[in-house]
Structure formats: C-alpha cells, structure tokens
C-alpha positions as semicolon CSV with decimal commas, in nm:
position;residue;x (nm);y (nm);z (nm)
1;X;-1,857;-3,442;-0,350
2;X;-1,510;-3,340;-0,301
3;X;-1,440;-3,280;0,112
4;X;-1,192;-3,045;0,291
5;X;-0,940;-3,133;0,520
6;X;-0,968;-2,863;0,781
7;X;-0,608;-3,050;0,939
8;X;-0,439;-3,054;0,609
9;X;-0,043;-2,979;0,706
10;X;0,107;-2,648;0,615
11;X;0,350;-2,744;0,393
12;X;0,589;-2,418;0,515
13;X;0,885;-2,464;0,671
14;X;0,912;-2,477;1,028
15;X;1,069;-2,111;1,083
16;X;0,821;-1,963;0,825
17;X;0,549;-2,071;1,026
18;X;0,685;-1,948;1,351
19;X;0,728;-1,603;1,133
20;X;0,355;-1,611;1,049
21;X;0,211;-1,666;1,356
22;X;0,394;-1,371;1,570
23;X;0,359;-1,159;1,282
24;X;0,000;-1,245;1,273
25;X;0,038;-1,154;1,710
26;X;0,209;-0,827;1,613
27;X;0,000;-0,713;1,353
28;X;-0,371;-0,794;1,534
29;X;-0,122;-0,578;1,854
30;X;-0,119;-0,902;2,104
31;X;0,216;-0,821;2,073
32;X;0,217;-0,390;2,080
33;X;0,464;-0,149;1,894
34;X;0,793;-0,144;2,163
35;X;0,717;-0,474;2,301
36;X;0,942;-0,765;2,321
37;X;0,947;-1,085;2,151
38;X;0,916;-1,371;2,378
39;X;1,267;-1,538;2,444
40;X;1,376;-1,755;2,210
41;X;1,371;-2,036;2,469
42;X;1,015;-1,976;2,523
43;X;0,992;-2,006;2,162
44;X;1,181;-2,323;2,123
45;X;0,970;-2,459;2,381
46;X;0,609;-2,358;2,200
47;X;0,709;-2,438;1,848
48;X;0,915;-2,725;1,935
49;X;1,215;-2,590;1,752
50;X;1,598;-2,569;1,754
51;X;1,743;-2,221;1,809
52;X;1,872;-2,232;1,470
53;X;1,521;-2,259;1,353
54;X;1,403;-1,971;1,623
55;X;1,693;-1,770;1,485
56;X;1,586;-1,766;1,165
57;X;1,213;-1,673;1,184
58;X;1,305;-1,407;1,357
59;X;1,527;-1,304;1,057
60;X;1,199;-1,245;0,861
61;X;1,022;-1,058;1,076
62;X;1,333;-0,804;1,099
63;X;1,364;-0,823;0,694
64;X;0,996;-0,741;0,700
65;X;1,043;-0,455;0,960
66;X;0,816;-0,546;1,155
67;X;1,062;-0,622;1,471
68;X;1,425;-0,452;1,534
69;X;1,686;-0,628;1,743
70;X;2,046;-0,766;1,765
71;X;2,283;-1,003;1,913
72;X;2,259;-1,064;2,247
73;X;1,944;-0,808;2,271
74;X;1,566;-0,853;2,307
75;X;1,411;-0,834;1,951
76;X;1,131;-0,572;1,989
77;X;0,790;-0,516;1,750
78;X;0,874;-0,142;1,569
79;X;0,670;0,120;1,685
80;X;0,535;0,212;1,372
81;X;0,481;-0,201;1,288
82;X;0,137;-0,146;1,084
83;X;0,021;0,201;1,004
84;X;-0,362;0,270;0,902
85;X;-0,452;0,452;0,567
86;X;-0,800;0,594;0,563
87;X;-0,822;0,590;0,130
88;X;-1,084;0,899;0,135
89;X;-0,772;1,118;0,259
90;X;-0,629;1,105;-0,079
91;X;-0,948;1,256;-0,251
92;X;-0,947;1,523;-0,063
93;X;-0,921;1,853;-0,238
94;X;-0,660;2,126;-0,102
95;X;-0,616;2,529;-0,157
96;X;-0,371;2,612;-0,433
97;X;-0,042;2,608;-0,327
98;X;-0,112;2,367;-0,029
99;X;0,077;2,019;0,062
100;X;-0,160;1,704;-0,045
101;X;-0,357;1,632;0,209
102;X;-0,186;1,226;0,207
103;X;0,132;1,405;0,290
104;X;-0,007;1,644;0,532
105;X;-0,172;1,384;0,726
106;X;0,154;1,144;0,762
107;X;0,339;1,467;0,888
108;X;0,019;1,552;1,168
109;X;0,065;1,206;1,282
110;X;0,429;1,254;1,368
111;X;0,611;1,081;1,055
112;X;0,786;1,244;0,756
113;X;0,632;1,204;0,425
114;X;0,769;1,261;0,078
115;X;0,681;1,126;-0,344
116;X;0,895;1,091;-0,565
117;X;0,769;1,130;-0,913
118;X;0,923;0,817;-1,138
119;X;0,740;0,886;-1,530
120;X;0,471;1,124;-1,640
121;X;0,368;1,022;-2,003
122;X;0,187;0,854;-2,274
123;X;0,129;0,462;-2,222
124;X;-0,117;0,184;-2,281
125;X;-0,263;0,097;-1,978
126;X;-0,335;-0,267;-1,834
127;X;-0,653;-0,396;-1,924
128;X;-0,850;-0,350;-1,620
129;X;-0,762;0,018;-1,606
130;X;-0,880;0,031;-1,971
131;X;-1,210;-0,097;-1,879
132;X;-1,257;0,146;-1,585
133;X;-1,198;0,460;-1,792
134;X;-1,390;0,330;-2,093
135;X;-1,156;0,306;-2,368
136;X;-1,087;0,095;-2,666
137;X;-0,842;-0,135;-2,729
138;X;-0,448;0,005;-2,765
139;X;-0,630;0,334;-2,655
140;X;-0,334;0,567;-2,482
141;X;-0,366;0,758;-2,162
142;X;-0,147;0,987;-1,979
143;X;0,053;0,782;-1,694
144;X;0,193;0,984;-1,374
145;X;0,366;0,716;-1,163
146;X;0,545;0,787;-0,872
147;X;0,634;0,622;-0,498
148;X;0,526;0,758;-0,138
149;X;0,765;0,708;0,115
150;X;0,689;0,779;0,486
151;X;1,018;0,833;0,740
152;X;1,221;0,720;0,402
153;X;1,057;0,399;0,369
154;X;0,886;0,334;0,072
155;X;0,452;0,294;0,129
156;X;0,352;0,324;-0,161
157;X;0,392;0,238;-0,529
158;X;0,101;0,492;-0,716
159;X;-0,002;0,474;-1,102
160;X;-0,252;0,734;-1,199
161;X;-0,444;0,746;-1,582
162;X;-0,576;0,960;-1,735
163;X;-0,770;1,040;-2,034
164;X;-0,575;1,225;-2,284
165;X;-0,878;1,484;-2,370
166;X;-0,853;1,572;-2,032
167;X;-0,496;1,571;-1,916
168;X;-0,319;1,717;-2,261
169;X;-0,178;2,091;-2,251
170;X;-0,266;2,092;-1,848
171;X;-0,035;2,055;-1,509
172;X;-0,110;1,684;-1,501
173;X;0,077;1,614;-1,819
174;X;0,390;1,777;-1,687
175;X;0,701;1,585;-1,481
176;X;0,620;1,776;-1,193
177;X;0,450;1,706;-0,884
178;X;0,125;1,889;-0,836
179;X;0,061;2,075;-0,517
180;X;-0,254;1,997;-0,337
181;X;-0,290;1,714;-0,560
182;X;-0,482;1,633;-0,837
183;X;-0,836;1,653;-0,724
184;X;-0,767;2,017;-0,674
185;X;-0,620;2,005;-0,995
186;X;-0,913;1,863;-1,167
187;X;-1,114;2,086;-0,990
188;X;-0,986;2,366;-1,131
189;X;-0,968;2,180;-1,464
190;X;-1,397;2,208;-1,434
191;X;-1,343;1,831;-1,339
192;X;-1,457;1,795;-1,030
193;X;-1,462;1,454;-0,870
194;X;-1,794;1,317;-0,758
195;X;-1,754;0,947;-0,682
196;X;-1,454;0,710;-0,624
197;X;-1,466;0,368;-0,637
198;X;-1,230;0,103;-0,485
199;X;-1,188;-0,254;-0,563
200;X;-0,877;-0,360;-0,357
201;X;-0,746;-0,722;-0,350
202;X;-0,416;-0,889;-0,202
203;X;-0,162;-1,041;-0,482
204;X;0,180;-1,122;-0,494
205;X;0,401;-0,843;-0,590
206;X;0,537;-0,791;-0,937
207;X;0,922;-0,744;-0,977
208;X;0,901;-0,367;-1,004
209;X;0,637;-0,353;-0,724
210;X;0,853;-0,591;-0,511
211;X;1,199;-0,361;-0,592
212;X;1,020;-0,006;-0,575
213;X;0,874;-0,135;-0,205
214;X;1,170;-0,310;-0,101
215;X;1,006;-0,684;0,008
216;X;1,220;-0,906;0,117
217;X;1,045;-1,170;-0,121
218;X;0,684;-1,316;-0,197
219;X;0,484;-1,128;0,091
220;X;0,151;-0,994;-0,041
221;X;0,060;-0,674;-0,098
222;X;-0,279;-0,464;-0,121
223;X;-0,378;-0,376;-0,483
224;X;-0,581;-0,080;-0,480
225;X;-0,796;0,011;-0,826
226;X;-0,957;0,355;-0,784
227;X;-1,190;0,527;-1,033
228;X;-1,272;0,866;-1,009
229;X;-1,631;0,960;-1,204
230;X;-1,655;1,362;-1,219
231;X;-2,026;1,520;-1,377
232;X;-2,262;1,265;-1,555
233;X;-2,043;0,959;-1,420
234;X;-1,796;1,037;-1,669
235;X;-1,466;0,858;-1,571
236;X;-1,160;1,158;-1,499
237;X;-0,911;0,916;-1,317
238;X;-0,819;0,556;-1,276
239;X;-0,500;0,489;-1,009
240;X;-0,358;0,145;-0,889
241;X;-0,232;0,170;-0,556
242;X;0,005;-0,101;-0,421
243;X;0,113;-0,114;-0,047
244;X;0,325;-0,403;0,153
245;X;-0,010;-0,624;0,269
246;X;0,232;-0,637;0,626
247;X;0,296;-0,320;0,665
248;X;-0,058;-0,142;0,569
249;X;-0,368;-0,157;0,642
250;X;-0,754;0,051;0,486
251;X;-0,930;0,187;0,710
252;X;-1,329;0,277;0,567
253;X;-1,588;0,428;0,769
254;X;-1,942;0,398;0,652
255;X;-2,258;0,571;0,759
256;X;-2,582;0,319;0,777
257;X;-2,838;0,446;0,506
258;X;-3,166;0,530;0,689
C-alpha cells in the first residue's frame, strides 16, 4: 500500500510560502481589515529569511490586494481584504424597473457596484453547461456574458445560457442589461424559477478569466455552475460564475429538515 508523507517539503519558494501563510492569517481575520503586517524583522526572524526574501512576499500579497503599503510605511491588510457573497441574492426577483438585487446589496453594504455587459449572442456552450440544460451535441444557446465590478475592481466574471426557445424575440436576447435581472425577467417571460442548483469548485484561472479579473498569476478561483429549473424541472438557465478564490468567499445558510 502506497503511504503519505504528512512532512513531505513544500517545494514553493521561500517568499511564496511566507505569502501563503499571512494570507491564510488575513483571510481566516487573525490579521483584521486595517491591521498591520508584522515588521519585516519579526518576519525575518519567524521565517528565517533575508529581507530581500521578506520584501518580496510581501509584493504578492499587495499584487493580490489583499495588503496596501509603501516604502518606509507599515504594510496594512485592506479593509475590504475578503468580501462574503451569499449566492441566493442573485436569484432574487426585483419590481420592474428596479436595480438587481446583487448590485443593490454591494451598494447597502457601503461599496459601489456596476456590470459591464461584454457579448449577448448565439454560441455553443462548454460541455458541462450542455449537460445541465439538456441539449444535444453542437446544440446553440443564447450567451449573455458580462463582468461585475465592485468599487471598480473586477468580482466577477458571469456567463449565462440559455435555451434558444426561450430566450429568442425576448429582452434576454438583446445587448442590453436587464433591470431587476433576469429572474424577474423570466418571470414575466411565464418562466418562473423554482430551484437553483450550485456545484462550485476551485480551478486555476483560464487566460480570459485571469485578464477579465486582473490576477496577478496562477491564484485559484471559485467556479460557480448554477442551474435554474422553472415548472416541471424544466431547465430555463445555466450560468458559470468565476470569482478570485482570495478575494471571495459563499456564504449558504441552510435550515435543518424536521
């Protein structure tokens, strides 16, 4: 039987280790938003490192923005270091007319939210979005892709499917943005949502996922597949989600069945 060495070395570098373990200390809050770093002295002395080497992990975390700072001052952890998503907010339906509710929530909590719609149009979608909405091989849906920024930062890269028979001649096949968002749209469609479904897993970023979020380089992100079933479990809505995995994290809050 093969073993495990729980010892095995990490084969990092030095400074990218000292990078993960304070950003592992600012993102679980031992260190909170607005407070400093220890000094690089005390950091030589618990990582047994040259200054040089100091120096430079703390170049990541700033890449990463998850720490400001500059010569000769204290490097600090950002206020807004990790912000919480709670994934229902986004299904929630809005009057006509109203902002979506993922936008009006960033703005309640004190931040500025925009999207900015990249492509609205006909595409073959990736496999695993195929197999969500049911459809055959080389079968086309209607694509509306676009990015979520929050205080001009980009949060979020979003591609949303849709069946043609459903999204043809309405609002959602339009390069627009839709206010309230599209569960109010379907809504009004006669599609109302009923169930959502998330399967979420951490993978390194594509190039356009790691250019549209601005990463620094290989740092993980949170993969998000959604399916929306409307009447009869029919499937209305399939949407990939990608986040920074450092900047982000899901909040879900679950009621114990009886």
């Amino acid at each position: 039987m093969p073993t495990t060495d729980d010892n095995a070395p990490d084969g990092r570098s030095l400074h990218a280790r000292i990078a993960a373990d304070l950003r592992d200390e600012i993102m679980s809050g031992d260190l909170a938003p607005g407070a400093k770093l220890p000094s690089t002295i005390h950091l030589k002395a618990r990582f047994d490192a040259s200054s040089a080497t100091v120096q430079k992990a703390l170049q990541l975390l700033k890449e990463e923005r998850l720490v400001i700072g500059r010569a000769g001052a204290a490097v600090t952890v950002r206020e807004n270091r990790q912000r919480t998503i709670d994934p229902t907010g986004s299904l929630t339906t809005a009057p006509t007319g109203a902002a979506y509710p993922w936008l009006a929530s960033a703005a309640a909590h004190g931040g500025t939210a925009r999207s900015t719609l990249l492509e609205v149009g006909e595409v073959t979608p990736p496999a695993d979005v195929a197999a969500a909405l049911g459809l055959q091989d080389a079968q086309a849906t209607l694509l509306r892709r676009q990015l979520l920024h929050i205080d001009d930062e980009p949060a979020e890269l979003v591609c949303s499917y849709y069946p043609l028979e459903i999204a043809l001649g309405t609002a959602l096949a339009e390069p627009r943005r839709i206010k309230g968002g599209t569960p109010t749209l379907l809504t009004e469609l006669g599609f109302p949502p009923r169930l959502s479904v998330d399967r979420v897993s951490a993978r390194v970023p594509t190039q356009e996922q790691c250019g549209a979020l601005r990463l620094p380089r290989d740092l993980p992100v949170l993969r998000t597949l959604r399916t929306v079933y409307g009447d009869g479990d029919r499937p209305l809505e399939v949407t990939v989600m990608v986040k920074a995995g450092h900047l982000y994290e899901l909040r879900y809050e679950f009621t114990p069945e009886p």
